[in-house]
N, C-alpha and C positions, 0 to 999 in steps of 0.2 A: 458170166454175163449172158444176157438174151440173146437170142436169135434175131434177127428183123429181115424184112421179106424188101424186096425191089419194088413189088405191089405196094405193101403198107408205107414205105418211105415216100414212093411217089405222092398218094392218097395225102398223107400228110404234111405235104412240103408246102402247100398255101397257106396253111391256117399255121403253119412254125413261122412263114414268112411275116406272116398278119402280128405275128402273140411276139415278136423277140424286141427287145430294147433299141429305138433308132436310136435315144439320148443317148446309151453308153457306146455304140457304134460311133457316135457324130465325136465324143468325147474323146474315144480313141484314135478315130483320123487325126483329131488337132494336136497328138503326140506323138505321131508317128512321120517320121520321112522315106521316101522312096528312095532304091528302090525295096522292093518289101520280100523277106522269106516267109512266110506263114504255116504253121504246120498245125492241122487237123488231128486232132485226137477221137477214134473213133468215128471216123469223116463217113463211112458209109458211103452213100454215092453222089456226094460233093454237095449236096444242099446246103450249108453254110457257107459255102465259097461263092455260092450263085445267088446268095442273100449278101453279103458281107464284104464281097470285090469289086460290086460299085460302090462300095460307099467309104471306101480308102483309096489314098492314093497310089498310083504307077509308076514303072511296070510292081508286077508282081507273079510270085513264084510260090504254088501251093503243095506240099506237101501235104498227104492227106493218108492215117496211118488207120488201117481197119485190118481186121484176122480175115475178110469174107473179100476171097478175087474177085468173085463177082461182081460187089458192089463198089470193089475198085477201080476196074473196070471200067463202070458206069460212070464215076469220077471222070475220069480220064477224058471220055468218049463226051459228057457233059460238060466241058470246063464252060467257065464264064468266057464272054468274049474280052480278048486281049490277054489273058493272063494263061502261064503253062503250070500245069497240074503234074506231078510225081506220084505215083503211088505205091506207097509203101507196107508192104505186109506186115505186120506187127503187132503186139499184144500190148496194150496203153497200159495196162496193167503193169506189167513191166520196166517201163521204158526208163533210163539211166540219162542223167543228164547231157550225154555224150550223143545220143540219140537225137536231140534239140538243137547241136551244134547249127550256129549261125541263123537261130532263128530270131526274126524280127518283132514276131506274136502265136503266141498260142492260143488255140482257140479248141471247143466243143462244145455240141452241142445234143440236147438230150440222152448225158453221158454220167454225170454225177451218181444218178438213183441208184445206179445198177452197178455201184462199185460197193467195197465193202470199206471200214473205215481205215483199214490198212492201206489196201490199194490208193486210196485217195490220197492216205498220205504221202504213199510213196511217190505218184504221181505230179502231185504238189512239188515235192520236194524237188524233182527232175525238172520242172519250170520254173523254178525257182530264178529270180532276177529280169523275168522278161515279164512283157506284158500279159496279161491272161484275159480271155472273154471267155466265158462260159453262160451258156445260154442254154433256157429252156430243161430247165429240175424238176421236177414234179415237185410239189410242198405238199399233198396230200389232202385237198380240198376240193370239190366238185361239188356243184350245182347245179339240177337238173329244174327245169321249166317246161311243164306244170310238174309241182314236186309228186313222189310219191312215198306213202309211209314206210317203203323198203330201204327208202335211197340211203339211209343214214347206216344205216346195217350192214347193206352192199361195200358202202364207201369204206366201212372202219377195215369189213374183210378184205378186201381189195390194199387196204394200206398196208395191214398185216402180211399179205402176199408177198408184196413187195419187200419186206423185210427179208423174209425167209433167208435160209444160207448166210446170215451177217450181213448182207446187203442194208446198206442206207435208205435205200428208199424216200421214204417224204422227208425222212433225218438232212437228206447229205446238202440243203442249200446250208442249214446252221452247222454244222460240220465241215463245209470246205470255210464257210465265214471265219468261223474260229480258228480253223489252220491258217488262213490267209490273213488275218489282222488288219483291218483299214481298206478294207476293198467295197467297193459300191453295191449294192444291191438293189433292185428292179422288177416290181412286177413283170409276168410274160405271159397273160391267161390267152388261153384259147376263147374265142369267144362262138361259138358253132349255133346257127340255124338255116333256114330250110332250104337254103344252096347249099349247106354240107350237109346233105343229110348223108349221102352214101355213106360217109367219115365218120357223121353221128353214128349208123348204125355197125359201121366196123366195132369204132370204138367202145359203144356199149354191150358191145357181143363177147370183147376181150375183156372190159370189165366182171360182166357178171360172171363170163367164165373163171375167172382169177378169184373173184369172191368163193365162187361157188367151190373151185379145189380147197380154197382155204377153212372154209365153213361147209362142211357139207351138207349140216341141215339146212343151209338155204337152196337147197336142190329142190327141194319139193314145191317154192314157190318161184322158182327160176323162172321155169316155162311159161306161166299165167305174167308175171313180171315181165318177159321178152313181149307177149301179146299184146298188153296195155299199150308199151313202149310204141310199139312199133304202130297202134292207133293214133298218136297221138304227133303233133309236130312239133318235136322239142326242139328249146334252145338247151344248150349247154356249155357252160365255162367250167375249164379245167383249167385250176389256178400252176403255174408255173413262176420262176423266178432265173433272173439273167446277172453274175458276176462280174463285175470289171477289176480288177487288179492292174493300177497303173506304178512298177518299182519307183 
C-alpha cells in the first residue's frame, strides 16, 4: 500500500468532505442505533470520522486502524467533538474477523484502489455481516478544464500506475461491488477550481509524476505540460465512487 503524508491528507480533507455521498450517509444513519462502535479501515488521521460523526447518531466510539503512528496520532489528538477515538495499529490487509469484534459499522475511505484483489477479498470477508461505507475509490476518469491533447495519455498512464503490483486501482469500485452483491453505489467526484488550486496543483504534480514513472516517454513532454498547466486556471474533476453495504 502507499504512503500518505499528514501534509497531503490535511490539503485533501475539504474537497473528500465536498466529493463523499451524504444520500448513503443519511441512509445509513436511518439503520443504525446508538450507541455506535465504528471502526476505521485505513483511517489515517481521522478524516472520515470528522466527516461522518455528525451525521449518525450518539454516543459513539471510533476505532480507527492505520500501519502509520503518526497519523494515528492525529486521529486521536483530532477527534470529532463528543465522540472517543481508539487507535489502532494494524495492517487492514490483514485483519480477521475477530479484529471487528463488536463493531456497529465499518467504514473507509480512499482505501479500495490501493488494495490488490486478494486483499479486498479478505478484507470483505472480515466485515462480513455488518454494515460497510466505503467512500471515495478512484474509478479512473479525470477531467481537466481547459483540456489538453496530453490529458488522455497522462490519464491511461496514471491508471496503469495505479495497477502496478496487482493493485486494483480504477478496477476495485467493480471489484468490491461484485464481492459485495446488492450494495449501493454513488458517485464522489472531486470537483476542484481556483480555491483549490494549491490541491489542484499538488495533485497534478502526482499525477504527471505517476504517469511519467509509468511511461517514460512522456518525460520529455512532462516539463513543457507542467508549464502550460500551471498558466492556466484549471477546473478539475476527479471522478470517485462511495459504497454502502446495508446486511
Amino acid at each position: 500500500m502507499s504512503v500518505v503524508t499528514p501534509d497531503w491528507l490535511e490539503l485533501r480533507e475539504g474537497a473528500d468532505a465536498a466529493a463523499r455521498s451524504a444520500e448513503l450517509a443519511e441512509r445509513l444513519a436511518r439503520r443504525l442505533t446508538a450507541p455506535l462502535e465504528i471502526h476505521d479501515l485505513g483511517g489515517g488521521s481521522g478524516a472520515m470520522g470528522r466527516w461522518l460523526a455528525p451525521r449518525l447518531p450518539g454516543p459513539q466510539h471510533w476505532v480507527v486502524h492505520d500501519r502509520d503512528p503518526d497519523l494515528l496520532a492525529l486521529a486521536v489528538a483530532e477527534a470529532p467533538p463528543g465522540v472517543t477515538v481508539q487507535a489502532r495499529r494494524s495492517d487492514v490487509t490483514r485483519l480477521a474477523p475477530a479484529d471487528l469484534a463488536g463493531a456497529s459499522l465499518v467504514t473507509a475511505s480512499a482505501l479500495l484502489d490501493l488494495l490488490t484483489a486478494d486483499e479486498l477479498a479478505r478484507m470483505l470477508r472480515a466485515c462480513a455481516g455488518r454494515p460497510l461505507l466505503l467512500a471515495l475509490t478512484v474509478v479512473g476518469r479525470v477531467e481537466l478544464s481547459p483540456a489538453d491533447p496530453l490529458d488522455a495519455r497522462i490519464g491511461a498512464a496514471f491508471n496503469a500506475h495505479q495497477r502496478r503490483g496487482g493493485r486494483l486501482g480504477p478496477d476495485a469500485v467493480a471489484a468490491a461491488a461484485a464481492e459485495l452483491g446488492g450494495c449501493l453505489v454513488r458517485p464522489s467526484p472531486w470537483r476542484l477550481e481556483g480555491a483549490d488550486a494549491e490541491l489542484i496543483a499538488s495533485w497534478l504534480d502526482g499525477w504527471v509524476g505517476a504517469a511519467c514513472e509509468q511511461d517514460p516517454a512522456l518525460a520529455a513532454e512532462a516539463d513543457a505540460y507542467r508549464e502550460r498547466r500551471a498558466a492556466q486556471e484549471l477546473s478539475v474533476t476527479v471522478d470517485h465512487a462511495d459504497l454502502l453495504m446495508l446486511p
